[in-house]
C-alpha positions in Angstrom: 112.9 -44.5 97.4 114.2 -44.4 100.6 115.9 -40.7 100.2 112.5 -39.6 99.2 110.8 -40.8 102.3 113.5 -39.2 104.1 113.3 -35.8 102.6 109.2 -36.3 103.0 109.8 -36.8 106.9 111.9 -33.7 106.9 109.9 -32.0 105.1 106.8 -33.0 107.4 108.6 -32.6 110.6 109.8 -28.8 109.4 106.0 -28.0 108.6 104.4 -29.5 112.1 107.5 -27.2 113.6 106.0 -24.6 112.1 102.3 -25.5 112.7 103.3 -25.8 116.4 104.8 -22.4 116.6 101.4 -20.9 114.9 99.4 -22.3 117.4 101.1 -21.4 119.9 101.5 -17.5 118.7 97.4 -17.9 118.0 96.8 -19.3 121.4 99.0 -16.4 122.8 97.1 -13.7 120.8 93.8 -15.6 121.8 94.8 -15.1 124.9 95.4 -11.4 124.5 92.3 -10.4 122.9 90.5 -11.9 125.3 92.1 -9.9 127.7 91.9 -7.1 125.9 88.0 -7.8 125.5 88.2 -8.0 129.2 89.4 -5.0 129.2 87.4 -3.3 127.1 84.1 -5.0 129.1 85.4 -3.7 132.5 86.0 -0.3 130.9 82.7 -0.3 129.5 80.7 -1.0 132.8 83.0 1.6 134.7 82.0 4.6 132.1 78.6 3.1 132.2 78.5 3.2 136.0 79.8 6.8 135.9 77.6 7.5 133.2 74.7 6.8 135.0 75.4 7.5 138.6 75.7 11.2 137.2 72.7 13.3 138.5 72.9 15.4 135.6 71.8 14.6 132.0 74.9 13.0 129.8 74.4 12.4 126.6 75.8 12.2 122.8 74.5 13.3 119.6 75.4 13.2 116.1 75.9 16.6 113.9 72.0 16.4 113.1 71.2 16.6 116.9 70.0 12.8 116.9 70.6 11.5 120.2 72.7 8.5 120.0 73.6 8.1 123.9 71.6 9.4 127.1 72.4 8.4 131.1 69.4 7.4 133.1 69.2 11.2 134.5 68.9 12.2 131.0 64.9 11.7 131.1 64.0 13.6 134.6 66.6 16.5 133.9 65.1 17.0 130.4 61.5 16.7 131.7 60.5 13.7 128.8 58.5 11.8 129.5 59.3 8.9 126.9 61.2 5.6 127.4 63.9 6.1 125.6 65.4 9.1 124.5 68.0 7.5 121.9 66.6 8.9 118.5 65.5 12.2 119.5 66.6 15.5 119.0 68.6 17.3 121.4 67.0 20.9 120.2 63.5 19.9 121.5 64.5 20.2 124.7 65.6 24.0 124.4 62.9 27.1 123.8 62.8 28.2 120.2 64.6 31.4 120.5 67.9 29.5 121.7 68.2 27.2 118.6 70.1 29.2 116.7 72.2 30.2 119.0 72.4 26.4 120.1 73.4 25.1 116.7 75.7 27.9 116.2 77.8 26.7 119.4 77.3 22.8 118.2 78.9 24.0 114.9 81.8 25.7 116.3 82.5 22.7 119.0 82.2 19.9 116.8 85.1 22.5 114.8 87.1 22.6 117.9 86.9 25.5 119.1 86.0 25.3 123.1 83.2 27.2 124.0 82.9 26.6 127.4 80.2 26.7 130.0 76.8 28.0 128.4 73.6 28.5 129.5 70.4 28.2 127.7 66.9 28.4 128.8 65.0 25.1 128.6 60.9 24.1 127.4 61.1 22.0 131.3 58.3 23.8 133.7 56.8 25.8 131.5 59.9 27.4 129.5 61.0 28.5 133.0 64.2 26.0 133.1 67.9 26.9 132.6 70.3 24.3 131.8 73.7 24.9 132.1 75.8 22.8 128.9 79.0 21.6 128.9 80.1 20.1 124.9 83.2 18.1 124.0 84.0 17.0 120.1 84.4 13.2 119.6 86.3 11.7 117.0 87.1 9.5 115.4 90.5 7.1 113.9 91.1 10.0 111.7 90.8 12.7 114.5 87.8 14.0 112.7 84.8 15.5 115.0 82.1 12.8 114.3 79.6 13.1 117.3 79.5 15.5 120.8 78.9 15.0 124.0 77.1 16.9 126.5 76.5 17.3 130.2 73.3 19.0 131.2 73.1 20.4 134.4 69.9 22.3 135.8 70.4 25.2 137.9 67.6 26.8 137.5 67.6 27.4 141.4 71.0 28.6 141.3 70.4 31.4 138.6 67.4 32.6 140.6 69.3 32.7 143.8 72.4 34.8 142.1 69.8 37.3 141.0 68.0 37.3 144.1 71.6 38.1 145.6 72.5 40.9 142.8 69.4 42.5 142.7 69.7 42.7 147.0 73.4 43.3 146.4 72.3 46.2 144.4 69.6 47.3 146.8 72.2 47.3 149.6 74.7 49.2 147.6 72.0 51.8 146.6 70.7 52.1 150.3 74.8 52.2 151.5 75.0 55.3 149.5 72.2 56.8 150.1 73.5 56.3 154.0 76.7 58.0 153.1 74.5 60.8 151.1 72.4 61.3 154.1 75.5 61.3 156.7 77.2 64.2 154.7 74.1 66.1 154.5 73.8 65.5 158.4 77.4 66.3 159.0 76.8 69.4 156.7 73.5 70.3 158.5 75.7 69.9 162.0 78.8 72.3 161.3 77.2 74.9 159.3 75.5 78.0 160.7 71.9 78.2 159.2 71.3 81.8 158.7 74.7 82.8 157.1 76.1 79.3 155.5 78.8 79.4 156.9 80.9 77.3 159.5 79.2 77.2 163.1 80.5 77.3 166.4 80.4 73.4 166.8 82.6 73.2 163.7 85.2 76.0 164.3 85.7 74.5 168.4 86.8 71.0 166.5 88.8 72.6 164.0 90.1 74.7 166.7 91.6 72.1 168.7 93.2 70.2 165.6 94.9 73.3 164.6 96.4 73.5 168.0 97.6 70.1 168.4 99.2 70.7 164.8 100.7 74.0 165.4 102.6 72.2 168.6 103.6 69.1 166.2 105.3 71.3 163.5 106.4 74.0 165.5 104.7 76.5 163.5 101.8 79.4 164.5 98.6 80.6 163.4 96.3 83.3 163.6 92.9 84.6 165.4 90.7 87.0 164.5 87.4 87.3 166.4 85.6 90.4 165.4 81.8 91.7 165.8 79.2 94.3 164.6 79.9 97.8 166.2 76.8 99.1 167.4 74.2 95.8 166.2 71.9 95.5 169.1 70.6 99.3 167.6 70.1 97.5 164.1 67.9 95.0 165.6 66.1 97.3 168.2 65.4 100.2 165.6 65.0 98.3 162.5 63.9 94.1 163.7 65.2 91.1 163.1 65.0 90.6 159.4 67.0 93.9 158.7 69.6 92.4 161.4 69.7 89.3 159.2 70.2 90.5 156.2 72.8 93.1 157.3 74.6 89.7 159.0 74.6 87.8 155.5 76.2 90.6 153.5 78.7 90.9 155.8 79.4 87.2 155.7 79.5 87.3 152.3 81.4 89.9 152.2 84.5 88.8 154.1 84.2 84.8 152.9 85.4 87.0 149.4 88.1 88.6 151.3 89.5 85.2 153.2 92.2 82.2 151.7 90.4 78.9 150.9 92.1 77.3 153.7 91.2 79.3 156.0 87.8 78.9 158.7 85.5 81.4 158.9 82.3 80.9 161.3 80.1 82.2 163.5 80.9 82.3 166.8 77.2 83.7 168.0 74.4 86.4 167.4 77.1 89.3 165.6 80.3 87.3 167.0 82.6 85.7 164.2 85.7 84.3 164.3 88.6 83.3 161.3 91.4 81.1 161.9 94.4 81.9 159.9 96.5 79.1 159.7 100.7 79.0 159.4 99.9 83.3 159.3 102.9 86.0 160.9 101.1 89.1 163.1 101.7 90.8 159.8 100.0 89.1 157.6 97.2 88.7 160.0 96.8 92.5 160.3 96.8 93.0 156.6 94.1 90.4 155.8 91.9 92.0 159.1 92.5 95.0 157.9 91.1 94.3 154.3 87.6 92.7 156.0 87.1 95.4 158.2 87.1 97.9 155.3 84.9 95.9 153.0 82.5 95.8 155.6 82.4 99.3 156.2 82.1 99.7 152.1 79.0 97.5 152.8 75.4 99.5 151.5 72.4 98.6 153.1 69.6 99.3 151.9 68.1 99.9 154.8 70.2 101.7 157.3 73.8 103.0 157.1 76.8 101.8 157.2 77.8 98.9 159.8 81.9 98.7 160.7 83.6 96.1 162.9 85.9 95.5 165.6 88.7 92.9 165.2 90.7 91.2 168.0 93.9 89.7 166.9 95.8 86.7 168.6 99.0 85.1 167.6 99.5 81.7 168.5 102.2 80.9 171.2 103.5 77.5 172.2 102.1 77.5 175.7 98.7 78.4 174.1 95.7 76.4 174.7 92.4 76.9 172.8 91.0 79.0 176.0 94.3 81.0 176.3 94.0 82.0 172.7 90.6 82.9 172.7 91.0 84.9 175.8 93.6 87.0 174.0 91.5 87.8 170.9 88.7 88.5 172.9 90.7 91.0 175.5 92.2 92.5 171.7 89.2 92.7 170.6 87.6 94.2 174.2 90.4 97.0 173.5 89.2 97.5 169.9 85.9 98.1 171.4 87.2 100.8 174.0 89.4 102.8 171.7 86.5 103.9 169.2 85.6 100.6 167.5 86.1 100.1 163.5 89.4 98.9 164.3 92.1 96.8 164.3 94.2 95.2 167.6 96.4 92.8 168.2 96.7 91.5 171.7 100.2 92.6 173.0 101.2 91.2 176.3 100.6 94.0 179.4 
C-alpha cells in the first residue's frame, strides 16, 4: 500500500511539474498575443490615420468593383453625396466611355501587371473632372490578387493648366518662327538689289570687309572686278527708263550664269557692278572677266543694239584695304574706259 501511494505522489508531483510549465508557456504566449494585438491595434490606427489624413480619395474594392474601403476624402474627391461609400461601385464615379477601358486596367492589375499612373475623366462637375488613378493588387496568404487599392487624385486644374501651357507653348513656338521667317525675309529684302535680284551695295561693303580680314588671316588673295555699261546714259536718254531696266536685268542675268557659286556679284549703283572673286590668280580673274564681257556683248535687245562693258581688275595685296582696292579697280577700270571701252584691265602699278 504504501509503494502505491508513493508511486501516486510521484506520479502527481511529475503531472503538476508539467501543469506548471503549461501555464507558464500559456501565460508567456498570452503575453505575446496580446502584444502582438497591441501591435496590430497601433498599426491599425497609424494606417488609419494616414488613410484619412490623405487629401486624395483612398479606397479598396473587390474584383466586382464593390467598394469595400474608402478614406474620409473619398466622398468630396468623388463628388457623392451619400454617407457611406462602402458598398458601391467604383465605376459610377467614371463617365461611361472610360468603363471599358477602366475594367480593362483593373483586370490586368489585379494580374500583376503594373500599369502605372492613368488618367480618366470623371461624372464630378458635370463630366468635366479628371482623376488621376494610381492601382496596387492585394493578396492574399496564398499570394493570390484578392482585392485593389486605389489612390484618386483630382487634377483637373493641373491638366487644364498644362494645356493652357502647350497650347501657349505652341503659340509661342509658331510666332518664334514666324519671327525668324520675317527676319530672313527682312535680311533678304536688306542685302538684295530690287530691280536686278541680286546682291546690293549694303551687302557686298559687309562681305567686302570679311573677305579682307580673311585674306590677311590665311595669307591668301582675291579678286575685283568692277565693271559698267559703255555708253548707258544714251539708253536711258533715247530709249527711257524701262528699256534701261530691262537691258540692266539681262545683263545681270547674263553674267550671274557666267560667275562660281561662291563668288558675290552686286550692284554697286545705277549701271556700276562689282564681283568679288575669292582665293582667284590675275589669270584666272582675266579669264572669267573676259567670258562676262563677251556674253554681254552677245546680249540682243529687243529694243536697241548691242550694250558692251568695261571691266577694272584688282588683285588683292597685303597692305590692301577695302578703299585701296577699290581705288585700283576703279583707276583699271577708268583706263578701260579711256582706251576704247569693251575691254578688259587690270590695274598694274604706275
Amino acid at each position: 500500500m504504501r509503494r502505491i501511494l508513493s508511486v501516486i505522489f510521484l506520479v502527481g508531483l511529475y503531472w503538476l511539474n508539467k501543469f506548471k510549465k503549461l501555464n507558464k508557456t500559456l501565460s508567456m504566449r498570452q503575453k505575446e498575443f496580446i502584444n502582438l494585438n497591441d501591435k496590430v491595434i497601433d498599426s491599425e490606427k497609424l494606417y488609419k490615420s494616414i488613410f484619412d489624413a490623405s487629401p486624395d480619395a483612398i479606397v479598396m474594392f473587390d474584383i466586382n468593383y464593390r467598394i469595400l474601403i474608402a478614406s474620409k476624402s473619398a466622398n468630396e474627391v468623388l463628388g457623392f453625396e451619400g454617407d457611406c461609400l462602402v458598398g458601391e461601385n467604383i465605376l459610377q464615379f467614371f463617365v461611361d466611355k472610360e468603363s471599358k477601358r477602366i475594367e480593362k486596367n483593373i483586370r490586368r492589375v489585379f494580374n500583376e501587371n503594373n500599369i502605372g499612373t492613368t488618367n480618366y475623366r470623371g461624372k464630378k462637375n458635370n463630366n468635366s473632372t479628371i482623376y488621376e488613378v494610381n492601382s496596387r493588387a492585394i493578396k492574399d496568404e496564398n499570394g493570390n490578387s484578392i482585392n485593389l487599392v486605389s489612390i484618386i487624385r483630382d487634377v483637373t486644374q493641373k491638366v487644364i493648366l498644362e494645356e493652357v501651357l502647350e497650347a501657349r507653348e505652341k503659340q509661342y513656338k509658331e510666332l518664334a518662327k514666324e519671327l525668324e521667317r520675317k527676319n530672313i525675309s527682312l535680311s533678304e529684302r536688306v542685302s538684295i538689289d530690287n530691280l536686278t535680284g541680286i546682291k546690293n551695295r549694303y551687302y557686298f561693303d559687309e562681305r567686302i570687309k570679311e573677305e579682307v580680314d580673311l585674306a590677311k588671316r590665311q595669307k591668301v588673295s582675291f579678286s575685283l572686278l568692277l565693271f559698267d555699261l559703255d555708253h548707258f546714259k544714251l539708253v536711258n536718254d533715247n530709249f527711257g527708263h524701262d528699256i534701261g531696266d530691262k537691258v540692266l536685268k539681262r545683263v545681270t542675268d547674263a553674267v550671274s550664269k557666267i560667275i562660281r557659286s561662291y563668288d558675290i556679284f552686286a550692284r554697286w549703283g545705277g549701271e556700276e557692278f562689282v564681283v568679288l572673286m575669292p582665293n582667284t590668280t590675275e589669270a584666272e580673274a582675266v579669264l572669267a572677266a573676259e567670258k562676262i564681257r563677251k556674253a554681254v556683248e552677245d546680249i540682243i535687245h529687243p529694243d536697241i543694239e548691242k550694250i558692251t562693258i568695261s571691266i577694272g581688275i584688282a588683285i588683292w595685296e597685303v597692305d590692301d584695304d577695302v578703299d585701296q582696292i577699290f581705288v585700283k579697280a576703279d583707276k583699271a577700270l577708268y583706263t578701260a574706259k579711256n582706251q576704247g571701252r569693251n575691254r578688259v584691265i587690270v590695274y598694274k602699278k604706275s
